[in-house]
KOLTI-147452 format. One line per field, with one value per residue (C-alpha): x, y, z; residue in one letter. Coordinates in steps of 0.25 Angstrom, whole numbers, padded with zeros to 4 digits. Layout:
N
xx: X|... .
yy: Y|... .
zz: Z|... .
aa: A|... .
//
This chain:
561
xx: 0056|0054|0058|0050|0048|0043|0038|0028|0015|0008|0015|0010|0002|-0001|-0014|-0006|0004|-0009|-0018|-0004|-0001|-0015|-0017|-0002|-0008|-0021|-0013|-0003|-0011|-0018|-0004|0002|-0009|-0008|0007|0007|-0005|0004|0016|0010|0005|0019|0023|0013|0012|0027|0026|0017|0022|0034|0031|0017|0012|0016|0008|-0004|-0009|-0013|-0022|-0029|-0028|-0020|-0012|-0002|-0012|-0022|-0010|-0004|-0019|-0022|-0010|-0010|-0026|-0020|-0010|-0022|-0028|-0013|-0013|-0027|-0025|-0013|-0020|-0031|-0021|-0014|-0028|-0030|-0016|-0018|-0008|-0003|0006|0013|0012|0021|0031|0035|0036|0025|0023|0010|0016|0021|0011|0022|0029|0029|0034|0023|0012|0015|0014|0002|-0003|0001|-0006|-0018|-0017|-0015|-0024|-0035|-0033|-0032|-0041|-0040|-0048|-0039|-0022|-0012|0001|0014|0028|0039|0049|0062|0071|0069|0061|0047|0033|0022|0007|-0002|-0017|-0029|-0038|-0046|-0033|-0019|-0007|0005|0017|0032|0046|0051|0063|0052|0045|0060|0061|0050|0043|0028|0025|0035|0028|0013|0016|0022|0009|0001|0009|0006|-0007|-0009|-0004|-0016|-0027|-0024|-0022|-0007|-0004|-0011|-0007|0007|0004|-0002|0010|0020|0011|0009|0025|0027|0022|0034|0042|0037|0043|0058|0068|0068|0053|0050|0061|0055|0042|0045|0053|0043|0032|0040|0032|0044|0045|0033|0032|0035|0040|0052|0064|0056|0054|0068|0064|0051|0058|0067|0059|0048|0060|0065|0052|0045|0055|0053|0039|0039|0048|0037|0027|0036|0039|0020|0021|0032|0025|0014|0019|0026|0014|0008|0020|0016|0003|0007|0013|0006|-0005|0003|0004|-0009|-0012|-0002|-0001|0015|0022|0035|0034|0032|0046|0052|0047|0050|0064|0067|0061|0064|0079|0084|0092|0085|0093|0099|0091|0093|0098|0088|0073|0063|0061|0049|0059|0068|0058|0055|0068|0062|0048|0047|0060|0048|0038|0026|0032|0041|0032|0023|0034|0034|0049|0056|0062|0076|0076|0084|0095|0096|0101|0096|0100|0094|0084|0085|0073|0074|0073|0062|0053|0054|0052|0041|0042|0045|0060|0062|0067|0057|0046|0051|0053|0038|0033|0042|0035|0021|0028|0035|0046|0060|0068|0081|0076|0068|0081|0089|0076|0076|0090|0093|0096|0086|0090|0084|0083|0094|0090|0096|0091|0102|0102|0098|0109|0112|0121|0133|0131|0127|0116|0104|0100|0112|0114|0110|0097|0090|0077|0074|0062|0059|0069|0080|0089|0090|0097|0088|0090|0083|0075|0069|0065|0058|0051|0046|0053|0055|0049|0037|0033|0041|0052|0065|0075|0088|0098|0113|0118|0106|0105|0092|0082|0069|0055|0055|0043|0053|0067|0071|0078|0068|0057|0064|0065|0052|0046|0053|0046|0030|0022|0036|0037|0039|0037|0052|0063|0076|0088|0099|0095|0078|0072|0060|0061|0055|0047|0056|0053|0063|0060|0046|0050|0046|0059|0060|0071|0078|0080|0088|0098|0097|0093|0082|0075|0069|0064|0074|0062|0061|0077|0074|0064|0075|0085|0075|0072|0085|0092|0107|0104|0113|0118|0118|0133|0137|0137|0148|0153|0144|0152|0159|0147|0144|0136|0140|0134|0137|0152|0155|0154|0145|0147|0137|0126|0128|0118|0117|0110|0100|0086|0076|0065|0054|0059|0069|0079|0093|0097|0108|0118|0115|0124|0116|0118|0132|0135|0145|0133|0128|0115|0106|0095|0082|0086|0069|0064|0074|0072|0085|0093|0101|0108|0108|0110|0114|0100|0105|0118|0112|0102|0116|0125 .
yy: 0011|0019|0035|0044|0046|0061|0053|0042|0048|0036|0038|0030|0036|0033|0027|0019|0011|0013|0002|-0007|-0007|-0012|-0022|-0029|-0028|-0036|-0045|-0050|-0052|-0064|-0067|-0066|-0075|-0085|-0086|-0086|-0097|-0103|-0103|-0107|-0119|-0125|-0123|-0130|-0141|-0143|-0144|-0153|-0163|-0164|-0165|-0171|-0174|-0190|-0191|-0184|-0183|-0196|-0199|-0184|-0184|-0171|-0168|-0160|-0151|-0151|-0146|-0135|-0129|-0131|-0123|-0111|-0110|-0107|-0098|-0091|-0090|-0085|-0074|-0069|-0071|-0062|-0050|-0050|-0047|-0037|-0031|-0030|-0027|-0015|-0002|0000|-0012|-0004|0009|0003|-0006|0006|0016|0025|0035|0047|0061|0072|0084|0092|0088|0095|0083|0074|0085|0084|0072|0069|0080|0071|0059|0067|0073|0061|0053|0062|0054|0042|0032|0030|0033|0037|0040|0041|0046|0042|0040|0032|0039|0036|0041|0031|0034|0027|0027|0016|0015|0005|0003|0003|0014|0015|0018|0020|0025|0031|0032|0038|0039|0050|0050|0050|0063|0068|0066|0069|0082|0083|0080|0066|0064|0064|0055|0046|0046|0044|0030|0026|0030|0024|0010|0010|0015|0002|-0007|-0008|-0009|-0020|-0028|-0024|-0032|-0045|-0046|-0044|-0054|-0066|-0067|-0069|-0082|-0087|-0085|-0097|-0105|-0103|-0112|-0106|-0105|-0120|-0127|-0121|-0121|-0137|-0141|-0134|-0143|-0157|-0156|-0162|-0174|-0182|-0195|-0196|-0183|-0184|-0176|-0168|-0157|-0153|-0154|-0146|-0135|-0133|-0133|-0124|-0115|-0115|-0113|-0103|-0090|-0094|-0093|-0082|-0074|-0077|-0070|-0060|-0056|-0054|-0048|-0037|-0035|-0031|-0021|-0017|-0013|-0008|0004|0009|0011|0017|0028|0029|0031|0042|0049|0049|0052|0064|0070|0070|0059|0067|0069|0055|0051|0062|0052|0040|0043|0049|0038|0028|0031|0040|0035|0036|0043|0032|0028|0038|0033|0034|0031|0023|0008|0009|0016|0006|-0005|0003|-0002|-0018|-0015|-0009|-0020|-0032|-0034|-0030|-0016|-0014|-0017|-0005|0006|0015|0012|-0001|-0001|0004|0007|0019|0012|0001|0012|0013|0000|-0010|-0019|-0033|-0040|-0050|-0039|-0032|-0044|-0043|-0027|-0020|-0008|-0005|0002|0016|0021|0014|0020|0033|0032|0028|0041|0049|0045|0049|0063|0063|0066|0062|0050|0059|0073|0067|0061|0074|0082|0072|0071|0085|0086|0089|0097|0101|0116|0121|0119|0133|0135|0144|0150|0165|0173|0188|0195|0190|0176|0175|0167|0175|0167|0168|0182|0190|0197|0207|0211|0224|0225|0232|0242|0228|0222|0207|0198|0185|0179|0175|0162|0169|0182|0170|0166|0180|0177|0193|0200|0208|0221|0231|0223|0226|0215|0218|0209|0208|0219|0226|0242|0245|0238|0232|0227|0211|0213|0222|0217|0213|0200|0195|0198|0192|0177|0177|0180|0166|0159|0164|0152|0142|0141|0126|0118|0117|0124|0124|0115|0124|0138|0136|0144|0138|0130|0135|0126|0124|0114|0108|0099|0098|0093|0102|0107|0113|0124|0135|0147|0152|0143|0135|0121|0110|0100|0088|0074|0063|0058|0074|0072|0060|0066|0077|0068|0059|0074|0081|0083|0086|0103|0115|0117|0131|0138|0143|0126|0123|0109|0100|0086|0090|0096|0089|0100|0107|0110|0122|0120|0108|0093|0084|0069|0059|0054|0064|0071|0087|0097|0102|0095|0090|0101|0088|0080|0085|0078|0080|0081|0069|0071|0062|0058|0063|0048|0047|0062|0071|0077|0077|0083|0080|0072|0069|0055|0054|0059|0058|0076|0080|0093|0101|0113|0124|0120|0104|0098|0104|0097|0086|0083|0088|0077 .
zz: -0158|-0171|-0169|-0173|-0188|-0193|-0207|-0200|-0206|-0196|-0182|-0169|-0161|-0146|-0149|-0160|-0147|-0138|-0148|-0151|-0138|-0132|-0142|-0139|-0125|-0129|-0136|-0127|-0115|-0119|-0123|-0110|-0104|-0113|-0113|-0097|-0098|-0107|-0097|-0085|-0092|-0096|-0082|-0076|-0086|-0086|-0072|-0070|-0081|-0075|-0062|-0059|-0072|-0075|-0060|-0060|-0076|-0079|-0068|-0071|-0084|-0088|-0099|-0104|-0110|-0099|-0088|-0098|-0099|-0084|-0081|-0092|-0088|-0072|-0080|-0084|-0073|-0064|-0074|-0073|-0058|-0060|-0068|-0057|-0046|-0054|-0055|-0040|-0037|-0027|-0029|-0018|-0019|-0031|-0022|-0009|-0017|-0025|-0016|-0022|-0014|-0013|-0021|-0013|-0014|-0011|-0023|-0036|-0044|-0037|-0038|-0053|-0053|-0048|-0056|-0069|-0064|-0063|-0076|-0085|-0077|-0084|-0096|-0092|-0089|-0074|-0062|-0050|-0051|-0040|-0040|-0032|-0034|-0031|-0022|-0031|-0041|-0052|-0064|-0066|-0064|-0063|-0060|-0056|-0054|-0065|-0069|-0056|-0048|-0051|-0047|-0055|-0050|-0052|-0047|-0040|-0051|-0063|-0058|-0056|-0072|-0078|-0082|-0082|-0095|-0094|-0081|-0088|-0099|-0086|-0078|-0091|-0095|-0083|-0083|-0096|-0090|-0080|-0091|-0099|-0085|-0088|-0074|-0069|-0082|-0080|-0065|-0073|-0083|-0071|-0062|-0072|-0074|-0060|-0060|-0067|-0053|-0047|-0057|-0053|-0049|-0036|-0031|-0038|-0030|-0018|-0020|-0023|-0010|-0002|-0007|-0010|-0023|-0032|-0021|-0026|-0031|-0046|-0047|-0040|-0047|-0055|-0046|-0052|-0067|-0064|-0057|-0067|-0079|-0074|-0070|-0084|-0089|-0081|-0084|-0099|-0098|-0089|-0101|-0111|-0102|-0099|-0114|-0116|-0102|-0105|-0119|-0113|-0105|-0118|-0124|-0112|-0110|-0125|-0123|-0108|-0117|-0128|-0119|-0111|-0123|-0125|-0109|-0109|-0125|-0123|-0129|-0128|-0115|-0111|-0121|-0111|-0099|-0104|-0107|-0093|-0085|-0093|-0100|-0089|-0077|-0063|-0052|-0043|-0032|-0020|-0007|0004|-0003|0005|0006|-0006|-0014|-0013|-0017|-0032|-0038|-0034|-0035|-0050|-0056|-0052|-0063|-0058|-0057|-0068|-0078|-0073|-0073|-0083|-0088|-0085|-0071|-0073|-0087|-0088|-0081|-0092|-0103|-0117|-0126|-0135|-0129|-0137|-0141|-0131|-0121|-0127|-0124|-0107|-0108|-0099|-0105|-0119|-0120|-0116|-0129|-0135|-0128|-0129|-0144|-0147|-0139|-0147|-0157|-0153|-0148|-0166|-0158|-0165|-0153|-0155|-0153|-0140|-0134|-0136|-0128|-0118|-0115|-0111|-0095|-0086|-0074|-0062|-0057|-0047|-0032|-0027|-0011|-0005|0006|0008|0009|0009|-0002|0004|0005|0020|0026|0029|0041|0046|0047|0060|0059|0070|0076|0081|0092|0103|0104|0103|0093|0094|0084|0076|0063|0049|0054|0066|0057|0048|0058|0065|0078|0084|0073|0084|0082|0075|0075|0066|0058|0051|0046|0047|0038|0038|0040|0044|0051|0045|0047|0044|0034|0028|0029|0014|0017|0029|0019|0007|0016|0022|0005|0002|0014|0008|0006|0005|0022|0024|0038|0047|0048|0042|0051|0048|0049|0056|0045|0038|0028|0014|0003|-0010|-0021|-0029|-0041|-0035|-0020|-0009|-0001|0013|0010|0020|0013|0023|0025|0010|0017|0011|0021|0013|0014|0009|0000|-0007|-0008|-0017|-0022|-0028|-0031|-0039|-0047|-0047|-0061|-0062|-0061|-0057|-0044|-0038|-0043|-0028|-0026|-0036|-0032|-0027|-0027|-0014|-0007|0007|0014|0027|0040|0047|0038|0043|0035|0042|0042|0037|0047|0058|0066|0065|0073|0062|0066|0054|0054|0054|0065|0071|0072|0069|0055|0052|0039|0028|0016|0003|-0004|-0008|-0009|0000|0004|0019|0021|0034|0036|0046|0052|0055|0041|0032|0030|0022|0024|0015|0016|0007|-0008|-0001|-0009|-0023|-0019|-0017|-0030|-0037|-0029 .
aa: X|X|X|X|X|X|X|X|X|X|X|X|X|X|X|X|X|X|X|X|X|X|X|X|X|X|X|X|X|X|X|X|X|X|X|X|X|X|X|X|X|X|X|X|X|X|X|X|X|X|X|X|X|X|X|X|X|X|X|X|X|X|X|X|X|X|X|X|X|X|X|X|X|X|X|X|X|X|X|X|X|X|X|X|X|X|X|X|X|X|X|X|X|X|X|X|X|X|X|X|X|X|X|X|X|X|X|X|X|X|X|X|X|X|X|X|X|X|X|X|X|X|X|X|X|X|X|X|X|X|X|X|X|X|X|X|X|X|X|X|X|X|X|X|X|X|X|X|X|X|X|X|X|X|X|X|X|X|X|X|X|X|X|X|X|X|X|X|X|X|X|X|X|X|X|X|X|X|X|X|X|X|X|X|X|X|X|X|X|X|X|X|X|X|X|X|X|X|X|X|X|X|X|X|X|X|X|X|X|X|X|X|X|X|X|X|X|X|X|X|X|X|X|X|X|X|X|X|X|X|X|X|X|X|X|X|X|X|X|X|X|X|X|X|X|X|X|X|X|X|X|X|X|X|X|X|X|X|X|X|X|X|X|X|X|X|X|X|X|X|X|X|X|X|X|X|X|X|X|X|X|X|X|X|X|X|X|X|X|X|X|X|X|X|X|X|X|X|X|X|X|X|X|X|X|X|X|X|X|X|X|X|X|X|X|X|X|X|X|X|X|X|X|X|X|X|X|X|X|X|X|X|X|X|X|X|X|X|X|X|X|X|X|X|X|X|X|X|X|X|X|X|X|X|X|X|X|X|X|X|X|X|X|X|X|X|X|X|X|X|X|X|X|X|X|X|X|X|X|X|X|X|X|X|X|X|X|X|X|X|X|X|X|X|X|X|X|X|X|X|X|X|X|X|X|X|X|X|X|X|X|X|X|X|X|X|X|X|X|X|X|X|X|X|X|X|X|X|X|X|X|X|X|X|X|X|X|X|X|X|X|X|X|X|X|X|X|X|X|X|X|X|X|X|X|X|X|X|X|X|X|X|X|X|X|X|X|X|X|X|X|X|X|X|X|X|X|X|X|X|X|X|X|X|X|X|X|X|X|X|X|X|X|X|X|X|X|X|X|X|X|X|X|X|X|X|X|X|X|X|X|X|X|X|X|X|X|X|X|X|X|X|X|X|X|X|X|X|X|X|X|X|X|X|X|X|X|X|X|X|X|X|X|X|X|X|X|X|X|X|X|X|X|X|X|X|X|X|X|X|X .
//
């Protein structure tokens, strides 16, 4: 692709790929019917003239000719049979094999997420748009429906790289693929090419024994030639529709972003997202995700799938190289770098600055949740605290003060160390805690210490926090959720090493898969340790809903690890 050239006095605009590419659209089409007509003529005909056409032309009267159209017109017919079903096929099927899941409301990512749908669906031409995303940390996003209904979708890993302004130029590619009806013709080009699968070795030989139709009279020992010729020639034919197939979806995928251009006014930013989703490696897959997780990696590699994503399934993975002409014919999508070049273009925006920009590291802001602690270093919730009442002295601690548990009347508190006795609304460090509680009080109580937990966010997932004893409670699915986000940041400096780290409880090592007194704080039930994947680490972990515990300053570890 052509960098960008401050002298053209003529530059390409997006309506300029927009008109190109509809027109190669309009072309090929036709095409693509005709050669498919074509293609399951010859494999009819050749069928038939080597098996049954010395017995049965002469007394109907058929040709050569007469058999080749009979079979290209049923062609015709299979491939508009095929761009009907493509047209009814319901969403939810999409929905359930990938795993796509309704947003979080909880979660800031999502919420923003769902906030872009709804701000470039504004410009584009379609009636109703959902949102939901798949639950892993590879980096892609799809939609399917037409302009009644839709849905866009996106990876977990996707929102995790891109900023607002990537992930608007994201929505409005996709969405630009349901204003023209890309998806549903996505389905038929994907559809018609399955045909060609019952023509293999394999499935003829079978299909053939099953029926005893190379047994007949006349015909017999050419079962074999048949089976062999229609298996030579089927994946020929099939790679001759595949090449009018895949350069459609060629030219649909520029007018997808010369249309998200014109959708979101930012070719820039849409360079940014193409280049992080589509040349920068996913994290690994994370141990533990559901069943539907699982099924993306077989679901989006199958043809009907892969041609609707917005980069080619694993394309990051491949690396940057030369793709030779003969590769370029089978393509989906056009090349990364190719694509990325062409927006450059509309954004006058020089390839090397871009990649220079781009390229710098991205890193994610220090989780720091330490425990409270006095001057000297000590545990506020372990230190002994007092209330005076009714003429008596009796001895409480930090979680009951929390609570209101024996504060009546005129009642007095001091602390270890204190000199003088205080009213609670007045005591300057009781005060201080209950201030960080205002209007961030979440539901359960911490394992470790009984305090309540406290609402933190971290890169837009919802966290249950003790502040007294530095502990976070989450789901196994908001872990991923971290992981999936996380970029290599700093760690807190009083953690130094990390390499080593394998947690503590109460100051002794725990072994893997044991159960420990600490109970979930949703069901329960006995915390057991878990290994964190194939770290050191040994955090706990609800054996009924898979809750996850960590000790002070175990999650930044963790995401760190």
């Amino acid at each position: 692709m052509k960098n960008f050239n401050r002298e053209d006095v003529n530059p390409e605009t997006f309506y300029d790929i927009q008109d190109d590419a509809t027109w190669a659209i309009a072309r090929m089409m036709p095409q693509l019917m005709l050669i498919y007509s074509i293609s399951i003529g010859l494999l009819g005909t050749v069928g038939v003239v080597l098996l049954r056409f010395q017995q049965y032309s002469p007394a109907l009267g058929f040709g050569i000719g007469w058999i080749f159209l009979s079979f290209a017109a049923f062609g015709l017919v299979i491939a508009l049979v095929h761009a009907f079903l493509a047209y009814l096929r319901p969403l939810d099927k999409f929905t359930s094999r990938l795993g796509a899941e309704p947003l979080d409301p909880e979660d800031r990512y999502h919420s923003i997420f769902k906030n872009v749908v709804e701000e470039i669906s504004l410009a584009a031409p379609v009636s109703y748009v959902s949102a939901r995303v798949i639950p892993t940390p590879r980096t892609n996003a799809l939609a399917a429906g037409d302009q009644q209904v839709a849905e866009v979708m996106i990876t977990e890993g996707a929102l995790g790289q891109l900023s607002r302004e990537e992930l608007q130029t994201v929505v409005a590619h996709e969405l630009a693929h349901i204003a023209y009806g890309d998806a549903r013709l996505k389905l038929f080009t994907a559809n018609i090419l399955e045909i060609f699968e019952i023509f293999n070795f394999e499935k003829i030989s079978k299909s053939s024994r099953s029926v005893g139709g190379f047994r007949t009279r006349g015909t017999r020992g050419r079962g074999a030639l048949v089976i062999l010729v229609l298996a030579l020639l089927a994946p020929l034919l099939k790679g001759l529709n595949r090449i009018f197939a895949t350069g459609i979806s060629l030219q649909r995928e520029w007018r997808a972003d010369a249309t998200a251009v014109e959708y979101s006014r930012n070719p820039l930013a849409l360079a940014r997202a193409l280049y992080r989703l589509g040349s920068l490696k996913s994290k690994s897959v994370s141990v533990g995700l559901p069943a539907p997780v699982r099924d993306y990696r077989e679901s989006v590699a199958s043809p009907a799938y892969s041609q609707l994503l917005l980069v080619p399934f694993d394309s990051a993975s491949r690396g940057v190289k030369e793709i030779s002409w003969w590769e370029k014919l089978f393509l989906s999508h056009p090349p990364v770098e190719n694509r990325i070049a062409r927006t450059l273009n509309l954004a006058r925006v020089p390839y090397s600055d871009f990649k220079r920009q781009v390229e710098r590291e991205r890193s994610s802001p220090q989780l720091d949740l330490p425990a409270l602690r006095d001057k000297e270093g000590n545990l506020l919730y372990k230190q002994n605290w007092w209330i005076y009442a009714d003429g008596s002295e009796s001895e409480t601690n930090l979680v009951d003060l929390l609570s209101g548990e024996g504060l009546t009347g005129e009642a007095l508190i001091a602390r270890e160390g204190d000199e003088d006795w205080s009213k609670p609304d007045q005591h300057r460090n009781l005060k201080a805690i209950k201030k960080l509680y205002e209007n961030e009080k979440e539901k359960g109580n911490c394992p470790q210490c009984g305090a309540p937990f406290c609402r933190r966010f971290y890169l837009g997932v919802p966290i249950k926090v003790c502040l007294l004893c530095g502990g976070v409670a989450l789901s196994w699915r908001k872990v991923i959720r971290l992981e999936t986000r996380h970029r290599d940041g700093k760690l807190p400096e009083r953690l130094g090493n990390i390499e080593d780290y394998t947690g503590y409880h109460g100051g002794e090592p725990i072994p893997e898969d044991e159960m420990i007194g600490a109970e979930c704080p949703d069901c329960e039930i006995p915390f057991r340790t878990k290994r964190y994947h194939a770290t050191k680490l040994i955090v706990d972990q609800c054996p009924n809903c898979n809750l996850t515990w960590f000790e002070e300053d175990e999650l930044a570890i963790a995401l760190n690890l």
